[in-house]
N, C-alpha and C positions, 0 to 999 in steps of 0.2 A: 504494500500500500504506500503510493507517496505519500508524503510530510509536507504542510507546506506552512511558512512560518515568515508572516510580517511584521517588519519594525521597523519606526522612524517617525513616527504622527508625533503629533503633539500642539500645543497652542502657539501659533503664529499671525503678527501683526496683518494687517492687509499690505500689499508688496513685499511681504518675508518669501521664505523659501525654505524648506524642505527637501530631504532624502529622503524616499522611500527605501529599505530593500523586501528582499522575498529570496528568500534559501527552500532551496526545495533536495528532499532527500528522501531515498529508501526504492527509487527504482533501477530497474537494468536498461529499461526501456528507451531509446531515445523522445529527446519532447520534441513534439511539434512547434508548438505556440506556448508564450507566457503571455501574461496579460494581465493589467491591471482595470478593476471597476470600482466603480463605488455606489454608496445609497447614502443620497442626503434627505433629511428632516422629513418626512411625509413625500418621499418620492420614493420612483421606481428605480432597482439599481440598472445602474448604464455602463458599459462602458467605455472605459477613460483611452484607453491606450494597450497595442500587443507588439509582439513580435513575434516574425516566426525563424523557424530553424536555421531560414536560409538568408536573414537577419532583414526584412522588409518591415515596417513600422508602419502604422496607423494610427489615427489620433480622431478624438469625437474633438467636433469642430472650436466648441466652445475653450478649448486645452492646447490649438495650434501656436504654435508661434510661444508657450509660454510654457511646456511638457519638454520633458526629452524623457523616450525607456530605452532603456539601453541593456544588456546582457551580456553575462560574465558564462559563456556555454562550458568549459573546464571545471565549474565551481556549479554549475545547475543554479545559476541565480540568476535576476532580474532587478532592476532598479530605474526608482520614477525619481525624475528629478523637477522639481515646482518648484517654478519662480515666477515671480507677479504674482502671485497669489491672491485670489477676492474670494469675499461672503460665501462666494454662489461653490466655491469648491467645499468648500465644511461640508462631510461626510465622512462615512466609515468605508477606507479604501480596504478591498480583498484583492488579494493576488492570485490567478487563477492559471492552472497547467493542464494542458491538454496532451494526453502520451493515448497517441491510437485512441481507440473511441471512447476513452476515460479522460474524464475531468477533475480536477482537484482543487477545492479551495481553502486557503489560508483561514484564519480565526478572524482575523481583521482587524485595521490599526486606523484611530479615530486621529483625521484630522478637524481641526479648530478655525476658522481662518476669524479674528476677531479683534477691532481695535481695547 
């Protein structure tokens, strides 16, 4: 069973920034895609940002220009990097791995974004 394990939220001004990561362990399998989503306040979760294997990136529009994921494929990890940060990002970000027709998700790590 993979393991998947975020860290890095925490309470940030508006325009702060943040590190996500997401350590993923306990498969043999290669991963497809990593990805990060989240769920803010009375919404539906969405996601933010993936990558896949062959390292192509995606972004939900509202995160362009102000996202980077990036992966560490030797280490099975992933990391979101947020800068500019606003209101409208505050949610509980999960990290999500896709190995063949298995999905896994993280616990999730609450970001704040709040003056």
């Amino acid at each position: 069973q993979v393991q998947v394990v975020e860290s890095g939220g925490g309470l940030v001004q508006p325009g702060g920034s943040l590190r996500l990561s997401c350590a993923v362990s306990g498969s043999s399998f290669s991963i497809d895609a990593m990805g990060w989503y989240r769920q803010g306040p009375g919404k539906e979760r969405e996601v933010v940002a993936f990558i896949t294997s062959g390292g192509s990136t995606n972004y939900v529009d509202s995160v362009k220009g102000r996202f980077t994921i990036s992966r560490d494929s030797a280490k099975n990890a992933v990391y979101l990097q947020m800068n500019s940060l606003k209101p409208m990002d505050t949610a509980v970000y999960y990290c999500n791995v896709s190995v063949g027709s298995h999905r896994y998700w993280g616990q999730g790590t609450l970001v704040t974004v709040s003056s």
